[in-house]
C-alpha positions as CSV (number, residue, x, y, z in Angstrom):
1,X,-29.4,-16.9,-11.3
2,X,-27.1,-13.8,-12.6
3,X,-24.8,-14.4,-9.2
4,X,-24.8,-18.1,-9.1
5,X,-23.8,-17.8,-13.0
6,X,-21.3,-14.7,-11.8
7,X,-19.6,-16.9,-8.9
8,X,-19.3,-20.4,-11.0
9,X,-17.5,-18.0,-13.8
10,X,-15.2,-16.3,-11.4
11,X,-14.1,-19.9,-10.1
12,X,-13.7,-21.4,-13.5
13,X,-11.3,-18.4,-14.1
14,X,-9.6,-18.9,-10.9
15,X,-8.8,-22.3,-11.5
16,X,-7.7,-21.3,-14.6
17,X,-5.5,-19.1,-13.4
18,X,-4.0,-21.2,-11.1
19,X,-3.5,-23.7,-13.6
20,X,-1.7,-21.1,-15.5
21,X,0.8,-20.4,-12.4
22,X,1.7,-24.1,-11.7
23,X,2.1,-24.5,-15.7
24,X,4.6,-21.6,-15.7
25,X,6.0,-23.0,-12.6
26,X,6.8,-26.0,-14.3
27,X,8.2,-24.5,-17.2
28,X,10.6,-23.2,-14.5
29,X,9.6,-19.4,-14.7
30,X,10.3,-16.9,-12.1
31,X,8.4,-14.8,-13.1
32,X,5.7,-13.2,-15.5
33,X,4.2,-9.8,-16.2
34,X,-0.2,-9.1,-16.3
35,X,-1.0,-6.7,-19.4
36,X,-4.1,-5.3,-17.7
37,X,-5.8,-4.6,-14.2
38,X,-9.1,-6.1,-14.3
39,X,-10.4,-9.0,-12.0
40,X,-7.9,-11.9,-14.0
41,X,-5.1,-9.7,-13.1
42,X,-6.2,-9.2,-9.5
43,X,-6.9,-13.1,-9.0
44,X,-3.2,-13.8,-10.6
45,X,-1.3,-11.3,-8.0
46,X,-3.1,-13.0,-5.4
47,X,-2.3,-17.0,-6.4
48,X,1.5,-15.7,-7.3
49,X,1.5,-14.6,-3.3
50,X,0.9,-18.3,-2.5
51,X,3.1,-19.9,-5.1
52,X,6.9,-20.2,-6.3
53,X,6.4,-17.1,-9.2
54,X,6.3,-13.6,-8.6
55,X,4.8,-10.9,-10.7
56,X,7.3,-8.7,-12.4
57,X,5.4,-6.1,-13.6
58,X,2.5,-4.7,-14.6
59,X,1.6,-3.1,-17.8
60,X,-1.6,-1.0,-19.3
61,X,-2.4,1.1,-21.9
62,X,-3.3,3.7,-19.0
63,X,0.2,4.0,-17.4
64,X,0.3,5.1,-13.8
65,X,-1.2,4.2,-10.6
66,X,-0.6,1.7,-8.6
67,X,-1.5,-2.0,-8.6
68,X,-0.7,-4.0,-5.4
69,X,2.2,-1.3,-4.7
70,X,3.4,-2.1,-7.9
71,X,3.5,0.6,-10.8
72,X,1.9,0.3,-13.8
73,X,3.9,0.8,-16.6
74,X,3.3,1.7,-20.0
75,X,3.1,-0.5,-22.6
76,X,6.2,0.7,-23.9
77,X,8.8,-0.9,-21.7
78,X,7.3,-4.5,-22.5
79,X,10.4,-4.5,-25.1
80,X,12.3,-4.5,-22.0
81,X,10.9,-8.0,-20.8
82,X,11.4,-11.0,-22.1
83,X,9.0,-12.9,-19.6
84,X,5.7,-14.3,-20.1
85,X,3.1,-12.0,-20.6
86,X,-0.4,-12.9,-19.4
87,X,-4.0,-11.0,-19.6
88,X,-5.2,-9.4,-16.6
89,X,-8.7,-8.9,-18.1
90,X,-11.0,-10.4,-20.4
91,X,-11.7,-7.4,-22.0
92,X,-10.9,-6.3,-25.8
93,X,-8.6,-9.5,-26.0
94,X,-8.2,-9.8,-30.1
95,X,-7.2,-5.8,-29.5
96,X,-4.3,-6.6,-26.6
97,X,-3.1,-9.2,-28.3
98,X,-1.9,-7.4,-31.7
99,X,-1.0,-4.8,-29.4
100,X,1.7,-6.8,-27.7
101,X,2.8,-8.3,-31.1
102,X,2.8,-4.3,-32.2
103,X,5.7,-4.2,-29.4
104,X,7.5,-7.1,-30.1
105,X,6.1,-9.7,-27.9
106,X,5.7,-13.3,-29.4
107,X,2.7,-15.1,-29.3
108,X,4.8,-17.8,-27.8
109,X,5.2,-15.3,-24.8
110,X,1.1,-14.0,-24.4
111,X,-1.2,-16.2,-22.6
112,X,-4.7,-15.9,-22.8
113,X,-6.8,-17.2,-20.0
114,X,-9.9,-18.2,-21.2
């Protein structure tokens, strides 16, 4: 029961994801950046690989590392970006989001993938 619940979640967030990419795709964005590197953020680098959108960056409160041979930057240089910023993880989500608005980031630019 716990894996058949775990795999019908995971899909329900991967279509949700990819819903998210061909909405943003639409809106005629090139790109976006994932605040976060938990299993959301790992299903959205691989969709972006198949679509028209590219990741730009990606951003945690732990800066360093690597994600997909991309860095992970600190939260910091999200002023820097004026892109859509999107979850990677479900985790702590009321606490990310003031975060971003902390740094400047609309609400018009966070999307939550629930």
């Amino acid at each position: 029961r716990y894996i058949r619940n775990s795999i019908r979640s995971n899909s329900h967030l991967a279509i949700k994801c990819e819903k998210c990419l061909d909405d943003l795709i639409a809106m005629q964005e090139g790109d976006f950046s994932i605040f976060g590197v938990g299993d959301l953020a790992e299903t959205l680098y691989d969709l972006s690989a198949k679509k028209n959108i590219r990741v730009h960056a990606i951003y945690d409160t732990f800066a360093g590392g690597m994600f997909h041979g991309l860095d992970v930057l600190p939260l910091v240089d999200l002023k820097k970006y004026q892109g859509k910023v999107i979850l990677g993880t479900l985790d702590r989500l009321g606490e990310r989001v003031e975060k971003l608005k902390s740094l400047g980031v609309g609400l018009d630019r966070i999307i939550v993938l629930l």
